[in-house]
DSSP file (Angstrom, degrees, kcal/mol; ACC not computed):
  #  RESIDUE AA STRUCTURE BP1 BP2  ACC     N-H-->O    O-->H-N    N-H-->O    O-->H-N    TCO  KAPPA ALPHA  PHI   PSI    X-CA   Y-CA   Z-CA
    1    1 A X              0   0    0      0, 0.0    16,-5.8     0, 0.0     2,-0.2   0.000 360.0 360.0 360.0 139.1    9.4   -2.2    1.3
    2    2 A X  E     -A   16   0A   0     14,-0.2     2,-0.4    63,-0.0    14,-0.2  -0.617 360.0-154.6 -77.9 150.1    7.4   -3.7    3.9
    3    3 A X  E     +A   15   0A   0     12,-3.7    12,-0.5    -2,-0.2    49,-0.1  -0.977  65.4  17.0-113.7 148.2    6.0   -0.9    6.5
    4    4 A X  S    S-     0   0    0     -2,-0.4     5,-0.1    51,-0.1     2,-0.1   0.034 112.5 -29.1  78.1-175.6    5.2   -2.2   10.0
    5    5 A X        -     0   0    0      3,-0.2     4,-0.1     1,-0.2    -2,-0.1  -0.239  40.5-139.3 -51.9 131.6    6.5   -5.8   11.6
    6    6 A X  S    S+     0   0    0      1,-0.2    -1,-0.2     2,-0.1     3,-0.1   0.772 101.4  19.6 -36.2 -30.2    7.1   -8.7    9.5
    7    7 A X  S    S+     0   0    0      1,-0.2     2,-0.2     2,-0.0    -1,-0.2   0.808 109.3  65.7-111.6 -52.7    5.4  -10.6   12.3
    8    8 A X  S    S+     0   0    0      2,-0.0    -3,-0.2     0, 0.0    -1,-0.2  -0.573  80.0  78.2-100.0  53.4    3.6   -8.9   14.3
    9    9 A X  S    S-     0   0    0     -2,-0.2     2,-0.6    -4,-0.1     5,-0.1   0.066  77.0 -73.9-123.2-151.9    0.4   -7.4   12.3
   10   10 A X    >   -     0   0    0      3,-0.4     3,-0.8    -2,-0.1    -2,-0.0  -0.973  42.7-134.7-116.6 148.5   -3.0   -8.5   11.0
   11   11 A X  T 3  S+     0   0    0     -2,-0.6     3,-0.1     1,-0.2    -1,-0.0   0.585  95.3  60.4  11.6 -87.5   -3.3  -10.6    8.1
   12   12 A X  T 3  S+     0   0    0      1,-0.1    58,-1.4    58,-0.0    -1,-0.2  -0.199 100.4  83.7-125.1  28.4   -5.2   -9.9    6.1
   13   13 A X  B <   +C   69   0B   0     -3,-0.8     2,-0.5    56,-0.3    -3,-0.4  -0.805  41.7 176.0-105.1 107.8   -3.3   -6.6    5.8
   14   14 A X        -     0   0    0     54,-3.0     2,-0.7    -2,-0.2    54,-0.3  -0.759   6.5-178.1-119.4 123.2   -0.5   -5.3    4.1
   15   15 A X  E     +A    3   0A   0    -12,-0.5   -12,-3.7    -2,-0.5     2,-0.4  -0.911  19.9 167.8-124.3 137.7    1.1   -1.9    3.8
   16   16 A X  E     -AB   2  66A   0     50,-3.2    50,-1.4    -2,-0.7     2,-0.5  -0.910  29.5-126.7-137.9 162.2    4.0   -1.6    1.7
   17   17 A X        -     0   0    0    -16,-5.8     2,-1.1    -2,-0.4    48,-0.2  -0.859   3.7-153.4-121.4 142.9    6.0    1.1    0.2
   18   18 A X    >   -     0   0    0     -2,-0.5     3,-0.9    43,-0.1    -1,-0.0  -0.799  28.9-138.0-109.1  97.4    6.9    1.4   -3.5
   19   19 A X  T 3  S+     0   0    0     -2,-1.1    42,-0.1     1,-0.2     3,-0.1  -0.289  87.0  16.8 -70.3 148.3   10.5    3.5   -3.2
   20   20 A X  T 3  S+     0   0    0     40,-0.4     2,-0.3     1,-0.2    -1,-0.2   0.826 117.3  82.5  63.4  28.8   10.4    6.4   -6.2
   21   21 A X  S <  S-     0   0    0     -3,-0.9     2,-0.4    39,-0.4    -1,-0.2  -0.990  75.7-125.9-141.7 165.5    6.8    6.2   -6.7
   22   22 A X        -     0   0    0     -2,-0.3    42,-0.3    42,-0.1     5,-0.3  -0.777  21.0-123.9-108.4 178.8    3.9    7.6   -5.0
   23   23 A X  S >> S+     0   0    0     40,-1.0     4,-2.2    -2,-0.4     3,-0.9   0.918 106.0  58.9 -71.6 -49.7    1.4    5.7   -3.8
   24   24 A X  H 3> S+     0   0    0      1,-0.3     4,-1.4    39,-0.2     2,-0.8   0.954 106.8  53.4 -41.7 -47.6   -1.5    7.5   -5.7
   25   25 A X  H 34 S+     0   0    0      1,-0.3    -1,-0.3     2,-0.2    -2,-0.1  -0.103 106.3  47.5-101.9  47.6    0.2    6.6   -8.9
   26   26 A X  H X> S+     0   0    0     -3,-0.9     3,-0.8    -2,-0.8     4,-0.5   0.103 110.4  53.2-140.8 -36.1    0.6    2.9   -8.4
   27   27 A X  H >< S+     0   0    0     -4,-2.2     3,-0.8    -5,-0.3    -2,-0.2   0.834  96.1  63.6 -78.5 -24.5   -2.6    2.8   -7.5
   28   28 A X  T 3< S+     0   0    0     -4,-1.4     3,-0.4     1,-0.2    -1,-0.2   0.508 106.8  56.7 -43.2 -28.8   -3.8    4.7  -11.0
   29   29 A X  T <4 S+     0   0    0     -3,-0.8    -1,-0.2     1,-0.1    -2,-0.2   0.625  95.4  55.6 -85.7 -14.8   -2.4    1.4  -12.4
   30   30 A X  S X< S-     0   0    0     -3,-0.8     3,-1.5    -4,-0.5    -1,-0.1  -0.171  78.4-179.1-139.3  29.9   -4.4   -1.1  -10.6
   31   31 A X  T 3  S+     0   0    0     -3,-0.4     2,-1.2     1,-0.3    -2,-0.0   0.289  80.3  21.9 -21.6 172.0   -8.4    0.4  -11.9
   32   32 A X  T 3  S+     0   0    0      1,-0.1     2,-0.6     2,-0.0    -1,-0.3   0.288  97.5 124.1  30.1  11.3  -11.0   -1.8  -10.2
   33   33 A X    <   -     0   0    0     -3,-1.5     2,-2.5    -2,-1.2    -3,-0.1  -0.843  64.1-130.6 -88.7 112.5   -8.3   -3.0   -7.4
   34   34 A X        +     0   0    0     -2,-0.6    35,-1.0    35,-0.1     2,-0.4  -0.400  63.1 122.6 -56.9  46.8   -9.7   -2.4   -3.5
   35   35 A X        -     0   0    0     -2,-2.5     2,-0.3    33,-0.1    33,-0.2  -0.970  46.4-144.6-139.4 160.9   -6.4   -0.6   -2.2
   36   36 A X        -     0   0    0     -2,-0.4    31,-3.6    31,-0.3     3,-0.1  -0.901  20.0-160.1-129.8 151.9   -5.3    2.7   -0.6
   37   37 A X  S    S+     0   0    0     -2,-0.3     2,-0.4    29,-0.2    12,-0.2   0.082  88.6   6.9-102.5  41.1   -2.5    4.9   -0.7
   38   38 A X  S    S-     0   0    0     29,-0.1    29,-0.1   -15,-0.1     2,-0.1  -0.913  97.4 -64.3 165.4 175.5   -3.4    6.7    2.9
   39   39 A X    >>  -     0   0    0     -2,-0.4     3,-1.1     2,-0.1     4,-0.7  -0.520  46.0-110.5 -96.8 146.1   -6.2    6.0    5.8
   40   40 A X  T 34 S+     0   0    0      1,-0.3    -1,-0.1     2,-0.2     0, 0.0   0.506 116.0  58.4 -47.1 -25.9   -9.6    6.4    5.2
   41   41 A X  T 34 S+     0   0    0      1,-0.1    -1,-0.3     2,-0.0    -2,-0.1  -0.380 110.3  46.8 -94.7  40.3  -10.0    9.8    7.5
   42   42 A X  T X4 S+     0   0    0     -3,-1.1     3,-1.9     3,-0.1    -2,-0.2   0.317  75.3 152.2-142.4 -11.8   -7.2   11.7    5.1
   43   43 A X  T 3<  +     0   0    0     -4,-0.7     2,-1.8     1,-0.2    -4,-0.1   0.345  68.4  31.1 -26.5 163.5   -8.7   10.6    1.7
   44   44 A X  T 3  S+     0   0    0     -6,-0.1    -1,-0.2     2,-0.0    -6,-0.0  -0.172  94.4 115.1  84.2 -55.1   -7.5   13.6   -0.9
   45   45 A X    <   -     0   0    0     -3,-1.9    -3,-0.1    -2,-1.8     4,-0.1  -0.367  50.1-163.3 -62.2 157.5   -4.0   14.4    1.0
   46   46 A X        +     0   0    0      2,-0.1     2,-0.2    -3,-0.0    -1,-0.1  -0.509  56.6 114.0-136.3  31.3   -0.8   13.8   -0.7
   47   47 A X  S    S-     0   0    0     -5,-0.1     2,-0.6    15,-0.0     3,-0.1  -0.695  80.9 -96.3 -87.8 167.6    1.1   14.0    2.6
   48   48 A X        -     0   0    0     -2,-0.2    15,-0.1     1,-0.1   -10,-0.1  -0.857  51.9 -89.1 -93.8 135.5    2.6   11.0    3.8
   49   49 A X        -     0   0    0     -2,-0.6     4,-0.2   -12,-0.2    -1,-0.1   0.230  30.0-135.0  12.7 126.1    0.5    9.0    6.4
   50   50 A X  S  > S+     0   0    0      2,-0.2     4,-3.0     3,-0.2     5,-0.3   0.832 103.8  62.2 -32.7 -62.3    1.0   10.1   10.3
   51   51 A X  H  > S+     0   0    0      1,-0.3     4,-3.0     2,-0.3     5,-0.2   0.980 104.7  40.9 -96.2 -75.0    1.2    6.7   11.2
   52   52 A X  H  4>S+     0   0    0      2,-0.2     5,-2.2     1,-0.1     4,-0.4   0.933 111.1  55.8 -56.2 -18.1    4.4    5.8    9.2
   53   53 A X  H >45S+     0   0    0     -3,-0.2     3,-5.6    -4,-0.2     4,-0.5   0.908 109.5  47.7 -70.7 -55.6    6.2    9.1   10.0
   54   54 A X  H 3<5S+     0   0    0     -4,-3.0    -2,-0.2     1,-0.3    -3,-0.2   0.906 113.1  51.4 -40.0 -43.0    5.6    8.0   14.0
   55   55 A X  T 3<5S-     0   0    0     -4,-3.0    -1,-0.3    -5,-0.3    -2,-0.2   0.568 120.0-127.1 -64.8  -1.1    7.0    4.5   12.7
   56   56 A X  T < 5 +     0   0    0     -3,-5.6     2,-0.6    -4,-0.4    -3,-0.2   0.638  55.8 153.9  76.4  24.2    9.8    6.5   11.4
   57   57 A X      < -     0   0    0     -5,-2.2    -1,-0.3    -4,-0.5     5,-0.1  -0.802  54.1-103.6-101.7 131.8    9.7    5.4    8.1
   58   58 A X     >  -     0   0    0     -2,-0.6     4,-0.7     1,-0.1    -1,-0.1   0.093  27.9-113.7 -70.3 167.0   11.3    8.7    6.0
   59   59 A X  H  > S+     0   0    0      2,-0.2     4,-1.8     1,-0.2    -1,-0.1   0.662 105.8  65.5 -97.3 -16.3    8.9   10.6    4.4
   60   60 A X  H  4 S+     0   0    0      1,-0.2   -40,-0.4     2,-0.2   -39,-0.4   0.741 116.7  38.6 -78.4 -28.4   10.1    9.8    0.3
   61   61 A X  H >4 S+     0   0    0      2,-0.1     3,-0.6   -42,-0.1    -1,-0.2   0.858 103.3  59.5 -92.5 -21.6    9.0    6.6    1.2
   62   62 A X  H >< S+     0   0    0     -4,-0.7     3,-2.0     1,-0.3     2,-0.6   0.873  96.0  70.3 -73.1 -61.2    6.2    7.1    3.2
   63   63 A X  T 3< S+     0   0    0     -4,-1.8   -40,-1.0     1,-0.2    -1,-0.3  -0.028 101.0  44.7 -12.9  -3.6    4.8    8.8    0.1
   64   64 A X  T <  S+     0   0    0     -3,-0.6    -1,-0.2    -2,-0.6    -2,-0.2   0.356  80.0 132.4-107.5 -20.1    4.5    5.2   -2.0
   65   65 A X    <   -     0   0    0     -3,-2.0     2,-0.4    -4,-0.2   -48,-0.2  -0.108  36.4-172.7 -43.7 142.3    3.0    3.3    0.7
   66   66 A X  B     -B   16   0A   0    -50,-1.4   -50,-3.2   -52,-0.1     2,-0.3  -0.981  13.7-140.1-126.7 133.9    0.3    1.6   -0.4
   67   67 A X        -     0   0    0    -31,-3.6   -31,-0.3    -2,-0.4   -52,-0.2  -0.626  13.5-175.9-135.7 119.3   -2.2   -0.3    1.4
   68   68 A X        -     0   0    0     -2,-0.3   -54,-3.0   -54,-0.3     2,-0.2  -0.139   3.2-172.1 -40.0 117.2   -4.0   -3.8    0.5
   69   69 A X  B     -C   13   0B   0    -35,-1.0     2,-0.4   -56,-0.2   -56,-0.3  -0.615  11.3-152.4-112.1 178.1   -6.7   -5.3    2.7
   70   70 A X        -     0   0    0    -58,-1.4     2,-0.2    -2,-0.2   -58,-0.0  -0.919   9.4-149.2-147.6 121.9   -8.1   -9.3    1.8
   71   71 A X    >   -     0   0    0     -2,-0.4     3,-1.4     1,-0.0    -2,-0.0  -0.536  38.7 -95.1 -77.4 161.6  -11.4  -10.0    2.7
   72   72 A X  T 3  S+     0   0    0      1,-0.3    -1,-0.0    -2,-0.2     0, 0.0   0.667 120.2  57.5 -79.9   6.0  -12.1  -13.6    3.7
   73   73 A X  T 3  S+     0   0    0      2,-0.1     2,-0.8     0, 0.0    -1,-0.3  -0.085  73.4 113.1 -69.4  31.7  -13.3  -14.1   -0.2
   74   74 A X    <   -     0   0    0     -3,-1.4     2,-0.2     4,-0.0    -4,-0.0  -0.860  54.7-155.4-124.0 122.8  -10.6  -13.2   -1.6
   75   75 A X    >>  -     0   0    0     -2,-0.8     3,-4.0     1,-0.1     4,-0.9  -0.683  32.0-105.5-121.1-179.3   -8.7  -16.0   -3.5
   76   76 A X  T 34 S+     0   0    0      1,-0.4     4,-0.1     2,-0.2    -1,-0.1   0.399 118.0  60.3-102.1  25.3   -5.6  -16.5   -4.5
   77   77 A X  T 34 S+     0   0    0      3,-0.1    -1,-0.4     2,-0.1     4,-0.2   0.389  97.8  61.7 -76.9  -2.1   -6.3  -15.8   -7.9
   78   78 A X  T <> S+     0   0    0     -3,-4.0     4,-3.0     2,-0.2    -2,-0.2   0.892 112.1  36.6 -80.3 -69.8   -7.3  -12.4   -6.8
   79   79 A X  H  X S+     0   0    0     -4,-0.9     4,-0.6     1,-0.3    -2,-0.1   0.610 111.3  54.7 -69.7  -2.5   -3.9  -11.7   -5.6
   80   80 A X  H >> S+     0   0    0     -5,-0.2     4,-1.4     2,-0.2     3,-0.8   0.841 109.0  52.1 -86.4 -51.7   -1.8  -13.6   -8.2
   81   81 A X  H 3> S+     0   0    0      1,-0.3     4,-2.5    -4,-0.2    -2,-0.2   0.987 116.8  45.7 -72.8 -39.7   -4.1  -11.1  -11.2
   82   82 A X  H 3< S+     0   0    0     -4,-3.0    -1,-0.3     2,-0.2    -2,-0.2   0.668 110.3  45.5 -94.0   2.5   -2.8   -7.7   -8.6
   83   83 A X  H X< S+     0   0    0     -3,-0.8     3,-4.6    -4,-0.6    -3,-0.1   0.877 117.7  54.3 -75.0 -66.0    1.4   -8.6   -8.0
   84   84 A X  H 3< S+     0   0    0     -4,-1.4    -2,-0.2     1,-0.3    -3,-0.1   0.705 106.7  49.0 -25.2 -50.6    1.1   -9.2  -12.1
   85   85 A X  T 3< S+     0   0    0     -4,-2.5    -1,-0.3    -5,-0.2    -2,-0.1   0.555  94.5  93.1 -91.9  18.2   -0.2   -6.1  -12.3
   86   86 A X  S <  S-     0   0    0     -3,-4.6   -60,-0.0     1,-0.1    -3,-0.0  -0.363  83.0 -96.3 -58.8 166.2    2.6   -3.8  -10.0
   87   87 A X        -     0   0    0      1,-0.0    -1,-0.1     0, 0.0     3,-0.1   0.384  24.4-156.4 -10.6 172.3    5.1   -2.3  -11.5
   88   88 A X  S    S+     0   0    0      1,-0.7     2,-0.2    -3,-0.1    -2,-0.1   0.139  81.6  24.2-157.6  29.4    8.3   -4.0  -11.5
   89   89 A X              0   0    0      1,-0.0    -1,-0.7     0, 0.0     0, 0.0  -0.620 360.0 360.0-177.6 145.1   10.2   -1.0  -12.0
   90   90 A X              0   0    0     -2,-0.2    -1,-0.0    -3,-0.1   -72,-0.0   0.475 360.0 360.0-123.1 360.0    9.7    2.6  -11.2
């Protein structure tokens, strides 16, 4: 599930939520991959992220978010080798 606007966002950023997983443990799948399951000033918690409860986004979900930054190296073989590696079913 996407969290925040389809539309309205940066880039070269994505946060999305992985329903019936937590975030940590998607991210335990994806070793040497440059992503976070919570903001850099909470590192350690396994609450869900302030910033999606104010977006209202429920807390069982809020709890999968993961989020994926793209530097401007980053090609699109980068991102092709990390959707391969998600899940595809939790």
């Amino acid at each position: 599930m996407l969290n925040g606007h389809p539309d309205l966002r940066l880039p070269n950023t994505l946060n999305c939520s992985f329903i019936g997983a937590r975030g940590g443990d998607i991210l335990a799948g994806l070793d040497g991959v440059a992503a976070s399951a919570g903001s850099a000033c909470h590192s350690g918690q396994t609450a869900p992220s302030s910033v999606l409860q104010a977006m209202g986004i429920p807390d069982p979900i809020a709890r999968g978010a993961v989020r994926f930054s793209l530097g401007c190296e980053t090609t699109d073989e980068e991102i092709d080798a990390v959707v391969q590696r998600l899940p595809t079913r939790l």
